[in-house]
Every structure is written in structure tokens, then in C-alpha cells.
C-alpha positions as CSV (number, residue, x, y, z in Angstrom):
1,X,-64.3,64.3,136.8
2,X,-60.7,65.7,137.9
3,X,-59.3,62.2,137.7
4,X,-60.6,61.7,134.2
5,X,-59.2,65.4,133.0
6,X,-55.7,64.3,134.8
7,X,-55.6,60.7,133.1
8,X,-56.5,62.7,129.3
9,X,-54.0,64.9,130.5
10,X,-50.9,62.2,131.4
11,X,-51.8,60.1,128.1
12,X,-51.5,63.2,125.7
13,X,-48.4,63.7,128.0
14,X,-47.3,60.3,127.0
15,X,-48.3,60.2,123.2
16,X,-45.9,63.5,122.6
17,X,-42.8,61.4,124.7
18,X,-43.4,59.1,122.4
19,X,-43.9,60.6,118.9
20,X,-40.9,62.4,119.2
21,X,-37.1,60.9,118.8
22,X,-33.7,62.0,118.2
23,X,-34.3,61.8,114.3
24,X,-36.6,64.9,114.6
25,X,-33.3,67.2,115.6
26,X,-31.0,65.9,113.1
27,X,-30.3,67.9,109.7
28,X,-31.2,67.3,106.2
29,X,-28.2,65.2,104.7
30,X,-27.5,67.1,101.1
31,X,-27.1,64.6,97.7
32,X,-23.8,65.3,95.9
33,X,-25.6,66.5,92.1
34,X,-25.0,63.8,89.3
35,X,-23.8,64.2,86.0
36,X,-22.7,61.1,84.1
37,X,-20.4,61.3,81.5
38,X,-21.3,62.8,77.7
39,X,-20.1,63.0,74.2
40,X,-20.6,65.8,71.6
41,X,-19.2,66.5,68.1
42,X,-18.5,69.5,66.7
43,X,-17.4,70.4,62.7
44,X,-13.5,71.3,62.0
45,X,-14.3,74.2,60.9
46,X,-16.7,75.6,63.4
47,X,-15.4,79.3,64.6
48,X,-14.6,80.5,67.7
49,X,-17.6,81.0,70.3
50,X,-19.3,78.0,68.4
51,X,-21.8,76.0,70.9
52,X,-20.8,72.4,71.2
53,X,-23.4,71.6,73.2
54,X,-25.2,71.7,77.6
55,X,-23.9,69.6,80.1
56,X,-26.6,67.6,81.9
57,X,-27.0,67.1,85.3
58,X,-28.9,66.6,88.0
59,X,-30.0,67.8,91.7
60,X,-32.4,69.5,94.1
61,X,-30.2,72.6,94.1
62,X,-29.4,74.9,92.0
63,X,-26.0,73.9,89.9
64,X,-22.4,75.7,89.3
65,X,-20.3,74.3,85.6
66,X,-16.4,74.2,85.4
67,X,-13.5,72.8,84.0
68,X,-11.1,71.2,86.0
69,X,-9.0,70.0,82.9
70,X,-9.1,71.6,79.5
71,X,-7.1,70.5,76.6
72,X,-4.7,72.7,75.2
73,X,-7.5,75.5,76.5
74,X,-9.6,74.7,73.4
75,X,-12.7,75.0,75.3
76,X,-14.9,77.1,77.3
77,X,-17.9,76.4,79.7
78,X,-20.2,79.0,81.4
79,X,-21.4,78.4,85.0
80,X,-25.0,77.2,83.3
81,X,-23.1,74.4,81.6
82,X,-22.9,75.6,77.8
83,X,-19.8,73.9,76.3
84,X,-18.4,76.1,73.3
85,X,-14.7,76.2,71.5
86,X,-12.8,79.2,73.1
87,X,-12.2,82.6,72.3
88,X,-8.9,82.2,69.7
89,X,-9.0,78.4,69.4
90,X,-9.4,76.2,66.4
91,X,-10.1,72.6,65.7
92,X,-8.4,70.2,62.9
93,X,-9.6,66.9,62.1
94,X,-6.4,65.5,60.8
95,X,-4.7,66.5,63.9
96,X,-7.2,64.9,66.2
97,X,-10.6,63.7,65.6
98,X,-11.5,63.5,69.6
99,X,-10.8,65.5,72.5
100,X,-11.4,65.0,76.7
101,X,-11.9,67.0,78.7
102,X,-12.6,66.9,82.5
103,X,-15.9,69.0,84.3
104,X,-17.0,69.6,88.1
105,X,-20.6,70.4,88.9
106,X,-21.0,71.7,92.2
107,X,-24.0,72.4,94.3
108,X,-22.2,74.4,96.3
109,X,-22.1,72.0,99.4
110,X,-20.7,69.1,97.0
111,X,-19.1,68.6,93.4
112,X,-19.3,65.8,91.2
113,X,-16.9,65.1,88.1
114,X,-17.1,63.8,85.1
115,X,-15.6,63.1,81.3
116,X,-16.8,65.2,78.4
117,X,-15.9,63.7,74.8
118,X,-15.7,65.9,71.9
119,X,-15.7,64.1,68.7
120,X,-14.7,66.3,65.5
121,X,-15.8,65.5,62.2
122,X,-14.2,66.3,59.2
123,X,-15.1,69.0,57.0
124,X,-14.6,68.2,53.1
125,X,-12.7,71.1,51.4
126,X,-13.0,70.8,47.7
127,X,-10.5,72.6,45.4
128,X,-10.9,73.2,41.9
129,X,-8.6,74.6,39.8
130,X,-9.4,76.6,35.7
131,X,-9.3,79.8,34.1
132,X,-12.2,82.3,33.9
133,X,-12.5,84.6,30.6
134,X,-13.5,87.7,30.5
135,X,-13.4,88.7,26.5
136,X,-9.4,88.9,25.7
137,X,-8.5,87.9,29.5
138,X,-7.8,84.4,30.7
139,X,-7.4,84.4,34.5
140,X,-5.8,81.3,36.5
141,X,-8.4,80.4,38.7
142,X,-8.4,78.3,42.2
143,X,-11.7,77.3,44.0
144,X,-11.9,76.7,47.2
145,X,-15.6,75.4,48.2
146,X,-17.3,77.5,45.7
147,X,-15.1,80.5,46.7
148,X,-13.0,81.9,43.6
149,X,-8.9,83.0,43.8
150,X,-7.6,84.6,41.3
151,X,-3.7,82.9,40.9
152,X,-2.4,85.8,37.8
153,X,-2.2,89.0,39.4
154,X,-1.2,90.7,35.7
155,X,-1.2,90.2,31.6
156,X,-3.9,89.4,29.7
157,X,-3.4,85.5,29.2
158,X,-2.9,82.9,32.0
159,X,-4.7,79.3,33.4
160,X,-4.3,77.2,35.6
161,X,-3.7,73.4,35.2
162,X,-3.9,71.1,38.2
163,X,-4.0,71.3,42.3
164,X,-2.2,68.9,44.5
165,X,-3.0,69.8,48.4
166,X,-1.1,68.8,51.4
167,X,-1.8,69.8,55.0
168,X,-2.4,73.3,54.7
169,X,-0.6,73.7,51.8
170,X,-2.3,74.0,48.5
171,X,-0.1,73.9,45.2
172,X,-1.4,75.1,42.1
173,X,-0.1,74.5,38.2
174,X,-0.1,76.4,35.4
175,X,1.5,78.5,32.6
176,X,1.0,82.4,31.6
177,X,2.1,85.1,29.2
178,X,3.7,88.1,30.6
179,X,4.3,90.9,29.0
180,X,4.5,91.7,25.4
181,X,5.9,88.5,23.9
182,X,3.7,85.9,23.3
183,X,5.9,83.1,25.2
184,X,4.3,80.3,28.1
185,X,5.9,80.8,31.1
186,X,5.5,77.9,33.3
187,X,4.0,78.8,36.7
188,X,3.8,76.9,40.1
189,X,1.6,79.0,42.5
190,X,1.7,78.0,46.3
191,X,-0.5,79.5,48.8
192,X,-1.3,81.7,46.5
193,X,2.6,82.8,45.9
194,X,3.2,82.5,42.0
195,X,7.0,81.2,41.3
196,X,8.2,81.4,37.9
197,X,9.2,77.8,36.5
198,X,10.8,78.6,33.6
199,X,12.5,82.6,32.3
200,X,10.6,83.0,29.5
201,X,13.0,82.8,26.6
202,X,11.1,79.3,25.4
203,X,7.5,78.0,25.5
204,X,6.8,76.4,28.4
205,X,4.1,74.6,30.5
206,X,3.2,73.3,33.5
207,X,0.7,70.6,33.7
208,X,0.6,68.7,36.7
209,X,2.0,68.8,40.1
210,X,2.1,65.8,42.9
211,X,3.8,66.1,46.4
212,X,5.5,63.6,48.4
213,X,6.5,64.9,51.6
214,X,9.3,67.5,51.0
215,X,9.3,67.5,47.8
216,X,7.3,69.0,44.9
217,X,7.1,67.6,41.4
218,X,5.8,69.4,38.8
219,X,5.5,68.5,35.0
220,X,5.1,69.8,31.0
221,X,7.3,70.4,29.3
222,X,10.1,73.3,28.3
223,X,10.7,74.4,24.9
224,X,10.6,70.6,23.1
225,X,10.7,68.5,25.7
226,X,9.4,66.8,28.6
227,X,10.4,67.8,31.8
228,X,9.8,67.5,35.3
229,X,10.4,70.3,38.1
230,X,11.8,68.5,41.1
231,X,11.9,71.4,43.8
232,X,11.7,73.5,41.5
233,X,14.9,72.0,39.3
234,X,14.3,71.1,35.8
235,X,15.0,68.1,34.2
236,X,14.2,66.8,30.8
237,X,12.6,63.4,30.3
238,X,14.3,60.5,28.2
239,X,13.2,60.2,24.5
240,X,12.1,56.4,23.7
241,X,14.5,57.0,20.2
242,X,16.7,59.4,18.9
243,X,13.9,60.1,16.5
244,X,11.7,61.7,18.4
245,X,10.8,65.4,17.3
246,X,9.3,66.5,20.7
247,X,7.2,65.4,24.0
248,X,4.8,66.5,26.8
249,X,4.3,65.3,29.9
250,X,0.4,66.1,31.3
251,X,0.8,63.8,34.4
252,X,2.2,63.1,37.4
253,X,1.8,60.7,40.2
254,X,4.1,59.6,43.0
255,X,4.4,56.1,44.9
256,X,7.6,56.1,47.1
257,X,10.4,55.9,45.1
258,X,8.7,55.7,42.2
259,X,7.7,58.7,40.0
260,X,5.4,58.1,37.1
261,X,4.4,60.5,34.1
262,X,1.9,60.4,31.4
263,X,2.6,62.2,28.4
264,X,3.3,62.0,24.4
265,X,6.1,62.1,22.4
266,X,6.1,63.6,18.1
267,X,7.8,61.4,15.5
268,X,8.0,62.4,11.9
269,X,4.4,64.3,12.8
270,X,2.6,61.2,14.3
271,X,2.4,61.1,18.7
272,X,2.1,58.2,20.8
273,X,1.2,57.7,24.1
274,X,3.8,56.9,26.4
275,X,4.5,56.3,30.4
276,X,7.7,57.6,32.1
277,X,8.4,55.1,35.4
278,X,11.8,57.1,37.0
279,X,14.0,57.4,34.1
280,X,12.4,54.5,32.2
281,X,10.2,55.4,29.1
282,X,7.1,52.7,28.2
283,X,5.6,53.5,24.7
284,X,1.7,52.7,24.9
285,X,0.4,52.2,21.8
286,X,2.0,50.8,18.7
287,X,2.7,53.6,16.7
288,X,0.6,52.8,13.9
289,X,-2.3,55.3,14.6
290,X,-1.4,59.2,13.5
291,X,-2.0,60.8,17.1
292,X,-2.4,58.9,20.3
293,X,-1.4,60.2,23.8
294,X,-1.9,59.4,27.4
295,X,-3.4,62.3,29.5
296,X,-3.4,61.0,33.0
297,X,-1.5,58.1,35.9
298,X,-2.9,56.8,38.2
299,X,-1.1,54.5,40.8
300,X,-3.2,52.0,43.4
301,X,-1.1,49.5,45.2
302,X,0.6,47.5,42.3
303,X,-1.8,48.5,39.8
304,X,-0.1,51.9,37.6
305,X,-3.5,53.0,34.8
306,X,-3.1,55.6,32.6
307,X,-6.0,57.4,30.4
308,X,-6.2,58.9,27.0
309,X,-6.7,59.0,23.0
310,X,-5.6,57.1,20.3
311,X,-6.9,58.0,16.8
312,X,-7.8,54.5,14.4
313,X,-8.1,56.4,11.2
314,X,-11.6,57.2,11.4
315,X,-12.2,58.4,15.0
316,X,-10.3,58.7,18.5
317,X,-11.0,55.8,21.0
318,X,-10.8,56.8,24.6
319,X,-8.1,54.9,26.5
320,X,-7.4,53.3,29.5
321,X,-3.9,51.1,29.5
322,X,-3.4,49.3,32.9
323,X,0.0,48.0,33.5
324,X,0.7,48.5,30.2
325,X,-2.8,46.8,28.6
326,X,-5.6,47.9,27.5
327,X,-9.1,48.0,29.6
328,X,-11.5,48.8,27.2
329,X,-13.7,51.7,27.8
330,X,-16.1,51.8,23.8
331,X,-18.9,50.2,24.7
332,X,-21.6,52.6,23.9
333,X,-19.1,54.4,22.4
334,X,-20.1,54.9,18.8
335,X,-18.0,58.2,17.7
336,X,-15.1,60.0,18.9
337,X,-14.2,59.8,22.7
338,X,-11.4,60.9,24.9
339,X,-10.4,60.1,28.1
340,X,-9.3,62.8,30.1
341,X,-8.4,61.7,33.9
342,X,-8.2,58.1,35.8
343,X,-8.9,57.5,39.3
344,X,-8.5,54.2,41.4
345,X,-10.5,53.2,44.6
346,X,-10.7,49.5,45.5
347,X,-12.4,47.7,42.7
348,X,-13.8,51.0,41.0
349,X,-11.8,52.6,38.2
350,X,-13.3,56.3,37.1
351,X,-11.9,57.5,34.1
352,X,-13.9,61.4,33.2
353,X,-13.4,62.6,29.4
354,X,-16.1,63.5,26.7
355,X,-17.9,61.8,24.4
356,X,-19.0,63.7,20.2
357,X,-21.9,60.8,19.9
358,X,-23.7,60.7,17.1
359,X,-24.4,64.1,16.5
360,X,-22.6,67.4,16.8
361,X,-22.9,67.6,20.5
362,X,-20.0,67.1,22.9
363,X,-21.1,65.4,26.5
364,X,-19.2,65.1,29.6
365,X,-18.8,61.7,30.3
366,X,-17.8,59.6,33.2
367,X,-16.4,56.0,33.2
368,X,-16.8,53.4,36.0
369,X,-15.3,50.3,35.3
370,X,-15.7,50.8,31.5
371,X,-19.4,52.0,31.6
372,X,-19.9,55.1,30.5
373,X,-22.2,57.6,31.8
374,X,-23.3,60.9,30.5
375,X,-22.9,63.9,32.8
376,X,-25.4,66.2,31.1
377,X,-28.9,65.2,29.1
378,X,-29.3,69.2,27.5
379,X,-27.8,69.6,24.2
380,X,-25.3,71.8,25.6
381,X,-21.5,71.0,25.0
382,X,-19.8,69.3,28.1
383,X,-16.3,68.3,28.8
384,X,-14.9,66.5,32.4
385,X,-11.3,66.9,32.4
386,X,-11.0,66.3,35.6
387,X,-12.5,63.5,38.2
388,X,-11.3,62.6,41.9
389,X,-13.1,60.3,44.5
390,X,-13.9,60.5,48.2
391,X,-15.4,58.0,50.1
392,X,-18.9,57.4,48.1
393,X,-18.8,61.0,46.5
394,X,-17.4,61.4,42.9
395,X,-16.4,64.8,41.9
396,X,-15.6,65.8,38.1
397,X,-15.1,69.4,37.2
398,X,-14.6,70.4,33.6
399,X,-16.8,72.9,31.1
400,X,-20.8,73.0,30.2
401,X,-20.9,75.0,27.1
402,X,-18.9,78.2,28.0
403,X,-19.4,78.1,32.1
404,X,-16.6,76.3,34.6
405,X,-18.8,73.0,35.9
406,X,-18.3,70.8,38.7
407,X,-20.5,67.6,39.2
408,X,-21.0,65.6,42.3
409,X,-22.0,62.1,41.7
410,X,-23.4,63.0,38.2
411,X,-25.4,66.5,39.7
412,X,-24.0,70.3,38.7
413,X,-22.8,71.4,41.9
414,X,-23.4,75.1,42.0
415,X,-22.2,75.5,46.1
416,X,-18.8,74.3,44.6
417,X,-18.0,76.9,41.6
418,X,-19.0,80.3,41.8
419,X,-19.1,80.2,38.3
420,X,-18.3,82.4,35.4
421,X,-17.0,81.2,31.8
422,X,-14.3,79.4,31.3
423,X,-13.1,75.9,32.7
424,X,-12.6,73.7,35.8
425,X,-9.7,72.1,34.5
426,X,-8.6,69.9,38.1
427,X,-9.8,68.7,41.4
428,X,-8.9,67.7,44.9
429,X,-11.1,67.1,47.8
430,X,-9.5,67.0,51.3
């Protein structure tokens, strides 16, 4: 009985030797965390503190967040690995549309990197400029996403004409009375800083303003004629004959060296349309109709259009002339029409104006490619004065019976105008 307790005894002995080893002792090897590498977006015009987004990552333990290399210190992560745009900081999509930035998780033993991409989308700022009235008062107007400005900070009598933005820079057009007299003063309003165009002592407007890097052209016109504000230095247009009585200029567009106006000149009480191209004068229409004038230029690539009105001796026609001929814009048109404001992108050409019909009524009325398109079905009186296109989004701004309007792709846009009466007389989107 001994020797069977003693051989139990040696084997147990012998199973312990040998279910043990040296792997037993050794300690528990720690995995380095893993985080691959992410991308986020984030609007342009988020504020500071804004969440972009949390880092993901993985591990056993618990895990520590950080940058190792920022960019320009526009953004700031928390130990839990929330991504947000730093305290001060803010992001511009036509500066950069991406940003990288470099990140360490650590697990306190070990620390893994990675890359973070912050993509930035563009925000779409839409400017509108008009007038409001409130009974005698006319107050120059600029909307910026729905948010009103007024431009005239006194008088009774003042409206704005046209917006032209650039970079940060937004540059407004108009004319206002000032004072007593009853005199236009031609206005350019920048950042929200009026300059006086003209001293008062004739009528004068401004109508339309277009910049071109360093410099800023404005036009109208100054007592009788047409003129154009280069930098703030008038200079009168040439007449097409010694003849003419007077002329306007109510457009301006610029295509490196080449500076082209829309406008009208008066002979012997009839106008006709005509195109300035530098100091070269085009007469658009025949001079055989009693009034006719071109409201709007337009330049893509090669191709220079220019809208407007021509009367035939029983209604007015709306207009389109591109490079120099006509692009017929009647059908459906059975009574008066005018075309108020062209716009080229690729194959599309929008030309906005308003349309009498049959009836009394007036109705906003958009042209794409010579097909017209009501804006409004009420019975209400409509006018677009104004369209510009972005991408797939067409935006017109102009009047619906005595309120400022703004349509996007044919729908009132309320978010864009905080309304009031008056009128949305231009447009940019940015």
C-alpha cells in the first residue's frame, strides 16, 4: 500500500514538471492601439468650437488623443478624440478646400499615428441688392443671405442698383438725393462705406459696377451722358453721331482688356440700343423703332450678348443681340415683353425680364435659351430684373406686387430676402 501511495505521489510529481514551462513566467506583450487614417468635412462657415467629428480607434486599453501636427493651429482635439475648429480660428473655402493634419493615440505604453483629412465645403453666400419703401422713404438696400443692410444712412430718397463681390469685398451701386434739392447723386457703397461718385450739381446715376482685380468700374451716366467710373475717375462714353441728344449706360462687364457697356443713346426723341466695346460704340438696332435700349452684357468666352427692349409700333419685343444679332426670345410672347438681365453658362443662356400677356397682369419671366418661363401663376404683378447662375441653381430677384422677391430655380425664396416692399433690383451668389 506505501509503494502504491509513493508511485501516485512521484507521477503527480511528474505531471506538475511537466505542465509547467518558461512561457508561464513571461509577461503579457501589450498591442500598440490602431487607428487608421480618416476624413471629415466641415462647412466654411462653421464657428469656432464647431465639432468636426471623433477619431476612431482601437485597443484593449483605455486611449489618450493628440495632435502632433496642426495646421496653422486651426484645430483642436480633446484627449477622448473629439476633433473641433479651435478657439479664434476660421475656415475659407476659396483659400483651401482641404486640410491635414497629423494625430497620436497612445495607450499609454504605446502610440500610434495617423493622417486626419478635413475637407471644407463651400458655403453659398447670396447677395441681393434693392430699395425698401417705407411711405415717402426709399432706402438702398443689400442682402446678404436673407439678412437686410441698410446702404443710405440719411435723406428720404435713395436705391440701390447692382452688387459685384470679390473676395471679401462686396461693392454696391446706386444713386440718392441728399438734402434739399432734388438732384441724383451717384453712389458706390463698399463694405458698407458710401463714396460719393458725382458732387451733386447734375443728375447723376450709377447703374452697374464690375471688378477686375484692382480696379473698379462703375457705370450710368452724369448729367447727359454716359460715363464710366474707373477707380472712381469719370469718363464720358463716345456718342455714335454728333447728333445724339443724350445716353445711359445700365451695364458693365469686364474680359481682360476689354470693357463692355450696355446702354442707350436719345436722338431727336427716339433711343436705340447700343454696346460700348473700350472706346468703340456698336448701335444695336436700326433706328427705325421710337425707343429701343439694351439693359444688360454679358461676356462668355468669345461670345459678348446683350439683353433688352425695342418697341415695333405696337408693342415692345424683349431682346437678346449676340455678337451683334439677334437670338430671338417671342415665342409665347404675345404682348409687350422686356428683357431685363442676360447670363451665360455653357450652352444655357438666361435672360430674366417680365412679360404684360394678354391681360393687364405683369409676370416675372425667365428665358432659357429662348423659352420662356413664368415665375409666378397668382395674378399678382411680377418683375425679374435681375438673374445670375451657380452651378444647377438659378437665382432671379426682382418685385411681386409691392414686396422685394427672390426666386431659386422658379420657387420664392423667403430664407434669401427678409422682405419688405420695394425691389430686389441685382444679384450675386458667391
Amino acid at each position: 500500500m506505501k509503494h502504491i501511495k509513493k508511485t501516485i505521489t512521484l507521477l503527480g510529481v511528474v505531471l506538475v514538471l511537466f505542465g509547467c514551462s518558461k512561457d508561464d513566467d513571461a509577461p503579457v506583450q501589450n498591442v500598440a492601439p490602431q487607428i487608421a487614417n480618416q476624413e471629415f468635412s466641415i462647412s466654411e462657415d462653421a464657428i469656432e468650437g464647431t465639432v468636426i467629428g471623433t477619431l476612431v480607434a482601437t485597443d484593449s486599453d483605455a486611449l489618450t488623443y493628440s495632435i502632433t501636427t496642426n495646421d496653422n493651429d486651426l484645430f483642436a482635439l480633446t484627449n477622448a478624440g473629439v476633433l473641433s475648429l479651435a478657439t479664434g480660428k476660421a475656415l475659407n473655402y476659396n483659400i483651401a478646400q482641404t486640410h491635414s493634419i497629423t494625430v497620436a493615440v497612445s495607450d499609454g505604453t504605446n502610440t500610434t499615428e495617423a493622417t486626419i483629412t478635413i475637407k471644407v465645403t463651400d458655403f453659398i453666400d447670396v447677395y441681393v441688392a434693392g430699395f425698401q419703401i417705407d411711405g415717402a422713404i426709399n432706402r438702398a438696400m443689400l442682402w446678404k443671405n436673407g439678412i437686410g443692410t441698410t446702404l443710405s444712412s440719411n435723406g428720404n430718397y435713395a436705391r440701390a442698383k447692382d452688387v459685384y463681390v470679390l473676395g471679401e469685398d462686396v461693392y454696391v451701386v446706386g444713386h440718392k438725393k441728399e438734402g434739399t434739392t432734388n438732384v441724383d447723386i451717384a453712389m458706390l457703397w463698399q463694405n458698407g462705406m458710401a463714396t460719393n461718385l458725382t458732387e451733386g450739381s447734375n443728375n447723376a446715376r450709377a447703374n452697374s459696377v464690375y471688378v477686375s482685380g484692382e480696379d473698379v468700374y462703375v457705370v450710368g451716366y452724369k448729367k447727359s451722358r454716359a460715363t464710366i467710373w474707373k477707380n472712381g475717375n469719370p469718363t464720358s462714353l463716345p456718342r455714335s453721331s454728333a447728333q445724339v441728344n443724350s445716353a445711359a449706360a445700365f451695364s458693365v462687364y469686364v474680359s481682360g482688356n476689354m470693357v463692355y457697356v450696355a446702354g442707350e443713346e436719345v436722338i431727336g426723341g427716339k433711343s436705340q440700343a447700343v454696346l460700348w466695346e473700350n472706346d468703340n460704340i456698336t448701335v444695336l438696332t436700326d433706328g427705325t423703332s421710337q425707343e429701343a435700349y439694351a439693359t444688360s452684357v454679358f461676356v462668355s468666352g468669345n461670345d459678348v450678348y446683350a439683353s433688352g427692349a425695342e418697341y415695333d409700333g405696337t408693342k415692345f419685343i424683349p431682346r437678346l443681340w449676340g455678337n451683334g444679332g439677334l437670338i430671338d426670345l417671342t415665342n409665347g410672347i404675345s404682348n409687350s415683353a422686356y428683357a431685363n438681365s442676360v447670363y451665360a453658362l455653357g450652352e444655357n443662356i438666361y435672360v430674366a425680364g417680365y412679360d404684360t400677356g394678354t391681360g393687364s397682369s405683369i409676370t416675372a419671366t425667365l428665358w432659357n435659351n429662348g423659352e420662356a418661363t413664368g415665375l409666378t401663376t397668382s395674378g399678382t404683378n411680377s418683375i425679374a430684373n435681375d438673374v445670375y447662375v451657380l452651378g444647377e441653381d438659378i437665382y432671379v430677384a426682382g418685385v411681386t406686387g409691392a414686396d422685394v422677391t427672390v426666386w431659386k430655380n422658379g420657387v420664392v425664396a423667403e430664407e434669401l430676402i427678409d422682405g419688405g416692399k420695394g425691389q430686389a433690383t441685382a444679384i450675386f451668389v458667391k
